[in-house]
OpenMM code with the backbone's topology and positions (N, CA, C; nanometers):
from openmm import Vec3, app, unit

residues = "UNK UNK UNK UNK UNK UNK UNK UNK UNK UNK UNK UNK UNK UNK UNK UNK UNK UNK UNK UNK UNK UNK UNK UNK UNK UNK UNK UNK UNK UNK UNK UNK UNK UNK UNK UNK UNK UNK UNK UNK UNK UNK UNK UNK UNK UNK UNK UNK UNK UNK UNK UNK UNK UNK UNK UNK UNK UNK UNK UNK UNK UNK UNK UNK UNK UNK UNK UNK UNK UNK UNK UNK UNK UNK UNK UNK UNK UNK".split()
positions = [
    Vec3(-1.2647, -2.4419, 0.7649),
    Vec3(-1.1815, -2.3422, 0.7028),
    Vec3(-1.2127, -2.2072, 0.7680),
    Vec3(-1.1574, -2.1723, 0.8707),
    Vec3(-1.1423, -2.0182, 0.9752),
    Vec3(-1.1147, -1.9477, 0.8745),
    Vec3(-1.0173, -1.9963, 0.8034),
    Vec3(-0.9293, -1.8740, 0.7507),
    Vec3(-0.8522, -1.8823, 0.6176),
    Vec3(-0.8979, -1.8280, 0.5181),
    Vec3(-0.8565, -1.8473, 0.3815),
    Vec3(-0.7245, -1.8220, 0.3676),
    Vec3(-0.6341, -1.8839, 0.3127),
    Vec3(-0.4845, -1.7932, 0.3283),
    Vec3(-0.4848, -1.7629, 0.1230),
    Vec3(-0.4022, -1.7201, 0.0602),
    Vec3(-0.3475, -1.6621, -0.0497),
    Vec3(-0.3320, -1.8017, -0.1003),
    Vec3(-0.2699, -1.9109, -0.1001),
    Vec3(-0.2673, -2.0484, -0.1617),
    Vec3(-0.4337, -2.0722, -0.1936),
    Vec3(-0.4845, -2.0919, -0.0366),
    Vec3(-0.6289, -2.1429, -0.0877),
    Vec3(-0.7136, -2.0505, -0.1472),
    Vec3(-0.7018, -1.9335, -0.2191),
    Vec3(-0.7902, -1.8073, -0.2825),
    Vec3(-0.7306, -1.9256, -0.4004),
    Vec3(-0.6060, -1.9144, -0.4527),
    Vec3(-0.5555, -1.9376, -0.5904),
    Vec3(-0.6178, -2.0550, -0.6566),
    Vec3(-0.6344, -2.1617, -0.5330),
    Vec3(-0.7026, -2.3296, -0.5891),
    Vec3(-0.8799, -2.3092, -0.5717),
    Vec3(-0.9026, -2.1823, -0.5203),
    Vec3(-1.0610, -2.1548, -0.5442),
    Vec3(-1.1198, -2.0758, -0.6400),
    Vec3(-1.0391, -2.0430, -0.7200),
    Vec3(-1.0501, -1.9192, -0.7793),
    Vec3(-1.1366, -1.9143, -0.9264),
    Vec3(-1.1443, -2.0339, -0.9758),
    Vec3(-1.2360, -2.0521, -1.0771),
    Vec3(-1.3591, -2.0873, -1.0537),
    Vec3(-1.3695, -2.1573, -0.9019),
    Vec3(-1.5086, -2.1859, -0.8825),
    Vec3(-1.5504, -2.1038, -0.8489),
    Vec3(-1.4493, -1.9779, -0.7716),
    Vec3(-1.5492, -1.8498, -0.7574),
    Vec3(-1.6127, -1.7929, -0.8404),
    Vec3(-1.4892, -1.7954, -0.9477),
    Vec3(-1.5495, -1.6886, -1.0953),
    Vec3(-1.6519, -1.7761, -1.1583),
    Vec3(-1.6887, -1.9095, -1.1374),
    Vec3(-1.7841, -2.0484, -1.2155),
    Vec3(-1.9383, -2.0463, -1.0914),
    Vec3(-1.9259, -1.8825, -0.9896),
    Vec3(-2.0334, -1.8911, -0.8818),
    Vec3(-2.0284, -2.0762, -0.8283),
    Vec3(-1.9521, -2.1572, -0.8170),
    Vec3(-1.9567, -2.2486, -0.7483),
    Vec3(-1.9221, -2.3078, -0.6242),
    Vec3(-1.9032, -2.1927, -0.5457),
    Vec3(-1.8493, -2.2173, -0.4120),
    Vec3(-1.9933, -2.1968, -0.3251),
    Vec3(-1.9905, -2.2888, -0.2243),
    Vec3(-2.0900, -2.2410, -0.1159),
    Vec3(-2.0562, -2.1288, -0.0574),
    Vec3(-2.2055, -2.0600, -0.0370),
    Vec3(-2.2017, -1.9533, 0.0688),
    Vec3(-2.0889, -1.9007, 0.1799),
    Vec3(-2.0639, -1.9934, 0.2501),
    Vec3(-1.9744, -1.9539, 0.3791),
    Vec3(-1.8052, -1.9124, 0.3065),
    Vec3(-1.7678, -2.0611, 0.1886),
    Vec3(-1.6686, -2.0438, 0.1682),
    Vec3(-1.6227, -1.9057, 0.0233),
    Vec3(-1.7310, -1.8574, -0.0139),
    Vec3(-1.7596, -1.7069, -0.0883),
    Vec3(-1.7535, -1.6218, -0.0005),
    Vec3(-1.8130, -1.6567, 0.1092),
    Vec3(-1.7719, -1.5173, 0.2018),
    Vec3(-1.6536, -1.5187, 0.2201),
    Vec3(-1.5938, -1.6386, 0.2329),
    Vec3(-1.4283, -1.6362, 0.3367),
    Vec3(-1.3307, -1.5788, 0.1869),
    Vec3(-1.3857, -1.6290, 0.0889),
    Vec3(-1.2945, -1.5984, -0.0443),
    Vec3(-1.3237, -1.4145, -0.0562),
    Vec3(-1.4018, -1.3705, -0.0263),
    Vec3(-1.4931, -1.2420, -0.0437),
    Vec3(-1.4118, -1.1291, 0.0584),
    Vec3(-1.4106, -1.1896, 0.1600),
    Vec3(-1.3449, -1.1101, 0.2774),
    Vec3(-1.1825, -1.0944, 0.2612),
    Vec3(-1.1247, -1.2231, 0.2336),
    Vec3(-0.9628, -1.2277, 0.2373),
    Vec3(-0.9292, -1.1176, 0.0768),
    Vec3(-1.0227, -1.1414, 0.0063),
    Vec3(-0.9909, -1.0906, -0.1548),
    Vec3(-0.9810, -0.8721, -0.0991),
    Vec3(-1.0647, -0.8818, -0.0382),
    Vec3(-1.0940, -0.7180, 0.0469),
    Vec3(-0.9970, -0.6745, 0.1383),
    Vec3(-0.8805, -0.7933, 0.1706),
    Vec3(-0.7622, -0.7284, 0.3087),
    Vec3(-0.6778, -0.7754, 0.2055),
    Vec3(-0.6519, -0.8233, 0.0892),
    Vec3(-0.5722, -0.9019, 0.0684),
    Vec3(-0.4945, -0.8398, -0.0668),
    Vec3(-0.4269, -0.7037, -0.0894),
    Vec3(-0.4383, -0.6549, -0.2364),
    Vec3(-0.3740, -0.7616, -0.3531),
    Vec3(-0.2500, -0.8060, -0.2188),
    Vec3(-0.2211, -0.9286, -0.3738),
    Vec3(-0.3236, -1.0150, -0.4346),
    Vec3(-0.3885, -1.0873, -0.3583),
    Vec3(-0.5150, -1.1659, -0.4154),
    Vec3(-0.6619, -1.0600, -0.5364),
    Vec3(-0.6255, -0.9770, -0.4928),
    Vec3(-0.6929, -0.8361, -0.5419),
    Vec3(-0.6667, -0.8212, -0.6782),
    Vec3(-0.5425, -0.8111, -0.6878),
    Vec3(-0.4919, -0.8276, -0.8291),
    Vec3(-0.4906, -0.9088, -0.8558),
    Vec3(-0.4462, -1.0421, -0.8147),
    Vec3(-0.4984, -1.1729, -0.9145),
    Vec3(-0.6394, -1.1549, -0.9641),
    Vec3(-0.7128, -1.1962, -0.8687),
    Vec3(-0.9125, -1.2267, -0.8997),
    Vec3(-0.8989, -1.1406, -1.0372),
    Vec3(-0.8315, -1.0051, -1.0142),
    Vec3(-0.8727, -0.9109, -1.0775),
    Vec3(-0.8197, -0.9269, -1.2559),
    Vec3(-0.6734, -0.9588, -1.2565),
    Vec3(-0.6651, -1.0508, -1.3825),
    Vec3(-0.7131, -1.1975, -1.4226),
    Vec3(-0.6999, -1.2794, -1.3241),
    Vec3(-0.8332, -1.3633, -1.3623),
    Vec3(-0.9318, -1.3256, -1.4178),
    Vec3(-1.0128, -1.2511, -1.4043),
    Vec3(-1.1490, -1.2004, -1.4896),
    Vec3(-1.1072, -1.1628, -1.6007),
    Vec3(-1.0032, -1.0661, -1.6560),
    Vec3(-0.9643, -1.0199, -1.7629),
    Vec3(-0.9585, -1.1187, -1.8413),
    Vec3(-0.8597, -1.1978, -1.7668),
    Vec3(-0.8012, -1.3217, -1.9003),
    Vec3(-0.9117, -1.3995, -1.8992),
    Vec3(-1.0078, -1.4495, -1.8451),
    Vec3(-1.1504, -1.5394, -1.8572),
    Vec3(-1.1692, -1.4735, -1.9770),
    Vec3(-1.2256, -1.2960, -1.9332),
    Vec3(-1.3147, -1.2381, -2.0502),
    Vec3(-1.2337, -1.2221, -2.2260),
    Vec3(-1.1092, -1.2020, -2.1538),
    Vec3(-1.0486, -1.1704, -2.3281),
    Vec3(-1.0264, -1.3436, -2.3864),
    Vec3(-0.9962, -1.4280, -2.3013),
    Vec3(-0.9921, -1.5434, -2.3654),
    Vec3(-1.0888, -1.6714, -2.4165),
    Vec3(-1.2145, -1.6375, -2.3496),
    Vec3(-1.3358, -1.6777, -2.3361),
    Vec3(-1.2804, -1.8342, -2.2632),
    Vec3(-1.4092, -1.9287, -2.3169),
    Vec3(-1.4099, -2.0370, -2.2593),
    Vec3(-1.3474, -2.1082, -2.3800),
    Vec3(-1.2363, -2.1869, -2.3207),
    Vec3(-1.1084, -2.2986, -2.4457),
    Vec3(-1.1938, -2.4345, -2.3874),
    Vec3(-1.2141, -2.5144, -2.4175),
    Vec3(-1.3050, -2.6587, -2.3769),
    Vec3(-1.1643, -2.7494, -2.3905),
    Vec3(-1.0826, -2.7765, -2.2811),
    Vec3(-0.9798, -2.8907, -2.2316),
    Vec3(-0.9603, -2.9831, -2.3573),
    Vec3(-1.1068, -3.0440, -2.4155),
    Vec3(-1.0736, -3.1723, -2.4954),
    Vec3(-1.0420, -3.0918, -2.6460),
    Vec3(-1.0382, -2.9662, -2.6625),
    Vec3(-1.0092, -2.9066, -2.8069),
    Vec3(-0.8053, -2.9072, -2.7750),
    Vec3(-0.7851, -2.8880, -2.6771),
    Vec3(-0.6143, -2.8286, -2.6732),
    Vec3(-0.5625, -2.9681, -2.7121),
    Vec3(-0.4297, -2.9113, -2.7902),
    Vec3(-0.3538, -3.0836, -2.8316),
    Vec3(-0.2390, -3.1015, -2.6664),
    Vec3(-0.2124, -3.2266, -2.7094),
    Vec3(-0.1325, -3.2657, -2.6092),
    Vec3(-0.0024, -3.1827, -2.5588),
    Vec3(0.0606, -3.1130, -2.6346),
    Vec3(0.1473, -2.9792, -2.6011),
    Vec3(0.1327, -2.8766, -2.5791),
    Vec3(0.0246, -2.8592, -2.5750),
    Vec3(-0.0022, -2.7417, -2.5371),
    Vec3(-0.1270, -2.7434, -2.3943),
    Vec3(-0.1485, -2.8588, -2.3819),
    Vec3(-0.2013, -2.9191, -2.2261),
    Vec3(-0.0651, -2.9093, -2.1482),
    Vec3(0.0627, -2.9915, -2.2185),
    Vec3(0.1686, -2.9668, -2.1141),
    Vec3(0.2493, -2.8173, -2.1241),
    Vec3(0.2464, -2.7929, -2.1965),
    Vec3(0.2912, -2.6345, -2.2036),
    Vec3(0.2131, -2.5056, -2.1044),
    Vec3(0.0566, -2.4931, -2.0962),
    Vec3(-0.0196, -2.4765, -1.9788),
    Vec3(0.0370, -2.5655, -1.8618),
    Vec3(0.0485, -2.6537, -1.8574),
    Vec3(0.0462, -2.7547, -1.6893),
    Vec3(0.1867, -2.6766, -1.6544),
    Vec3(0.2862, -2.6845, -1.7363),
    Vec3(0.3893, -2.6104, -1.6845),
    Vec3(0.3910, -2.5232, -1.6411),
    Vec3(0.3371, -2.4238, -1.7116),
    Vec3(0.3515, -2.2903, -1.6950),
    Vec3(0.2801, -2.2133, -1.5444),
    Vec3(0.1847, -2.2931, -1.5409),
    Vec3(0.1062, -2.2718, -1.4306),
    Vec3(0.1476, -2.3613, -1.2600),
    Vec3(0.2326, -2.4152, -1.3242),
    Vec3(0.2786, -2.5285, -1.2227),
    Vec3(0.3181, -2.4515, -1.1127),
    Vec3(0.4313, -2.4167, -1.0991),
    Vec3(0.5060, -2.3125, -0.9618),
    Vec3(0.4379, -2.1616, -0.9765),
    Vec3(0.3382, -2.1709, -1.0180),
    Vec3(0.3225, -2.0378, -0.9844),
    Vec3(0.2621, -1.9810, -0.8523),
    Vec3(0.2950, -1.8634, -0.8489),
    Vec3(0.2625, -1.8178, -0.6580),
    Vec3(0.2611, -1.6492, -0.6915),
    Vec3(0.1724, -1.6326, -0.5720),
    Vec3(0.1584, -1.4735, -0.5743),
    Vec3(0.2337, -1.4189, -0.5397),
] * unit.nanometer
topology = app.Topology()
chain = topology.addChain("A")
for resn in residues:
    res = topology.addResidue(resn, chain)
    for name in ("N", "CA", "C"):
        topology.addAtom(name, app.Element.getBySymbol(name[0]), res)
């Protein structure tokens, strides 16, 4: 991975905020997030909504509202 593009920030983006990415690929997420203002503002509401929403545990949500999230998040793009 040379080169992080805006797709791959979006499918890394919790393991960043979960510190679970290796080294190299934190830097590459680290660097593109610094040229990148759209990704800038995501990360940057990502954290918000983490902090105002805390942690929801997957097996508490009912089944409509798992697909109501899956949707919603489905096509989304920066």
């Amino acid at each position: 991975m040379a080169e992080l593009t805006c797709q791959g920030l979006v499918e890394l983006v919790t393991d960043y905020l979960d510190d679970a990415l290796d080294e190299r690929t934190a830097n590459l997420f680290e660097q593109h997030v610094s040229l990148c203002p759209g990704c800038a503002t995501y990360l940057s509401q990502m954290k918000e909504t983490a902090s105002l929403v805390g942690e929801i545990p997957v097996e508490t949500l009912s089944e409509e509202m798992h697909r109501t999230l899956l949707e919603a998040f489905r096509d989304f793009a920066l």
